[in-house]
C-alpha positions as CSV (number, residue, x, y, z in Angstrom):
1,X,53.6,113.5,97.0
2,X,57.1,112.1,98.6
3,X,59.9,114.5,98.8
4,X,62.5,113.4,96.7
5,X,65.5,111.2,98.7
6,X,69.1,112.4,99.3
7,X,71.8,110.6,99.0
8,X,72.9,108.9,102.2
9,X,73.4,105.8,104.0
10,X,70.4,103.6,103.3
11,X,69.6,104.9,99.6
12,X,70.2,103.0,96.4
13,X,71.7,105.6,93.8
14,X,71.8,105.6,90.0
15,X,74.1,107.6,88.7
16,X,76.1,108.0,85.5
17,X,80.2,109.1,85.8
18,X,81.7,111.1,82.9
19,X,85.2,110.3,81.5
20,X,87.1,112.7,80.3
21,X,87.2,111.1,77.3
22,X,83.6,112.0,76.6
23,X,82.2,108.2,77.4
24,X,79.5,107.6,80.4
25,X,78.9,104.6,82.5
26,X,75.8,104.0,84.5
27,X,76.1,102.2,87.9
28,X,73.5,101.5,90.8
29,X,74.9,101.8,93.9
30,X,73.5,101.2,97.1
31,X,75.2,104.0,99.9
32,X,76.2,101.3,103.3
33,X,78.7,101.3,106.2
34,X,82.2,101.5,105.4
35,X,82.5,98.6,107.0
36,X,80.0,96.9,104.7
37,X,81.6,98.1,101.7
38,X,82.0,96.2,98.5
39,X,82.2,98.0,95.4
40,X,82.2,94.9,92.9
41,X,78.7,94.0,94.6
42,X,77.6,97.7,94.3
43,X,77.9,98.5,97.8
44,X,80.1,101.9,98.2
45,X,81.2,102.9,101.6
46,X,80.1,106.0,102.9
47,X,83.7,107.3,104.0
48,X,84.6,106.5,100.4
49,X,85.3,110.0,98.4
50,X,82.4,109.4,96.2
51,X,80.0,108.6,98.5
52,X,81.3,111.9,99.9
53,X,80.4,114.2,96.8
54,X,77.3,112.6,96.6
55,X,75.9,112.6,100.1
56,X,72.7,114.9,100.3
57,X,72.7,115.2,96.5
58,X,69.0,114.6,95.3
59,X,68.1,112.9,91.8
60,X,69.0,115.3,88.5
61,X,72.0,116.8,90.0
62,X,75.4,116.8,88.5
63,X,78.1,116.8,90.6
64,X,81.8,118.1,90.2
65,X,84.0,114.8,90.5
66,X,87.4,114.3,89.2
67,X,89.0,111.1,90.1
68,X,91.5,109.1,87.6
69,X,89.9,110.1,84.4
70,X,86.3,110.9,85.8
71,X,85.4,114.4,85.3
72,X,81.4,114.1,86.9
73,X,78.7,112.3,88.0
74,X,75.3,113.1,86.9
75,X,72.6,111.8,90.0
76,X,69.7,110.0,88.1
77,X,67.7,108.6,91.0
78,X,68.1,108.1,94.8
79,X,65.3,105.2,96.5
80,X,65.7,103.6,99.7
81,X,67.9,100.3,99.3
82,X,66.0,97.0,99.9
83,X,65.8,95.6,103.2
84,X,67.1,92.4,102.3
85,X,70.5,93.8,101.3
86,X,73.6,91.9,102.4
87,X,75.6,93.8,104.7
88,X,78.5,90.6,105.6
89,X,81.4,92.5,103.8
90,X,83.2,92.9,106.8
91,X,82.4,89.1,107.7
92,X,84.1,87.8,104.3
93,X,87.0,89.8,104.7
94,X,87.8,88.7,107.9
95,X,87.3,85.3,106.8
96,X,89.3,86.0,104.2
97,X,91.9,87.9,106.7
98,X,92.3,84.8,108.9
99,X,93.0,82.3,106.2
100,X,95.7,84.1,104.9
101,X,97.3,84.2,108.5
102,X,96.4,80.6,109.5
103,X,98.2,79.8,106.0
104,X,101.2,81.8,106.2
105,X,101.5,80.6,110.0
106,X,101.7,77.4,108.6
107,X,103.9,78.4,105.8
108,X,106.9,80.0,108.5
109,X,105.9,76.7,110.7
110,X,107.0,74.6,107.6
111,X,109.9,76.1,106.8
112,X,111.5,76.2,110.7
113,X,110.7,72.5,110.9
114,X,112.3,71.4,107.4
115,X,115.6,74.2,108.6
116,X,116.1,74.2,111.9
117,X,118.6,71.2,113.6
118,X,120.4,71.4,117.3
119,X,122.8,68.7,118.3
120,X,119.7,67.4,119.9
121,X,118.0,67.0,116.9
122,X,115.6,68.5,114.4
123,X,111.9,68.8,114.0
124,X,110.1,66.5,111.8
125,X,107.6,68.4,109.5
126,X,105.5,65.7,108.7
127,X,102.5,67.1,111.2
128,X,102.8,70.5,110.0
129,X,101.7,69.6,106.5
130,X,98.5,69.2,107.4
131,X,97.7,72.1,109.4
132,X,94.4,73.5,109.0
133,X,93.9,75.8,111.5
134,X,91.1,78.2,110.3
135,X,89.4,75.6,107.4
């Protein structure tokens, strides 16, 4: 028989976190790389503070936990995550990261062209408008 998994990087864990207002909620998380991180796709962090109280924790244990109105987590099960899990976070924030840049350059570009004038002249925005530097 398998000794039963802890909690670590690499593990899928069920758990259930206790409210202080007596109500549960069950999530499956599966424990990655900070850097691969994604909470809303089930993927916590391992630097995160929950990943943290539950690291070597083994299925059945309850753990101490209070955080915003959580009070506990109870561990149901730890198995290994699947293989196939996608780790690209840190990818599609980036992407993310550099739109937002390429956009706001564009943005401060825009508004120097339509404010800026010298007795020699002004720019003309009409090429900024379509910038699309990171698209």
């Amino acid at each position: 028989m398998e000794e039963s998994l802890r909690v670590r990087v690499g593990r899928r864990v069920q758990v259930v976190l206790s409210h202080a207002d007596g109500s549960e909620e069950a999530l499956t998380l599966d424990v990655v790389p900070d850097a691969a991180a994604d909470f809303e796709r089930g993927l916590l962090g391992e630097g995160t503070p929950l990943a943290k109280a539950l690291a070597g924790r083994r299925g059945g244990e309850v753990v101490a936990y209070r955080a915003g109105d959580l009070r506990q987590v109870r561990v149901l099960a730890v198995t290994r995550s699947p293989a196939d899990l996608d780790l690209s976070a840190a990818a599609r924030r980036q992407e993310v990261i550099d739109k937002a840049v390429s956009e706001s350059d564009r943005t401060n570009a825009l508004n120097f062209a339509s404010s800026f004038s010298s007795k020699w002249g002004g720019y003309e925005p009409a090429g900024i408008e379509d910038w699309k530097q990171f698209e």
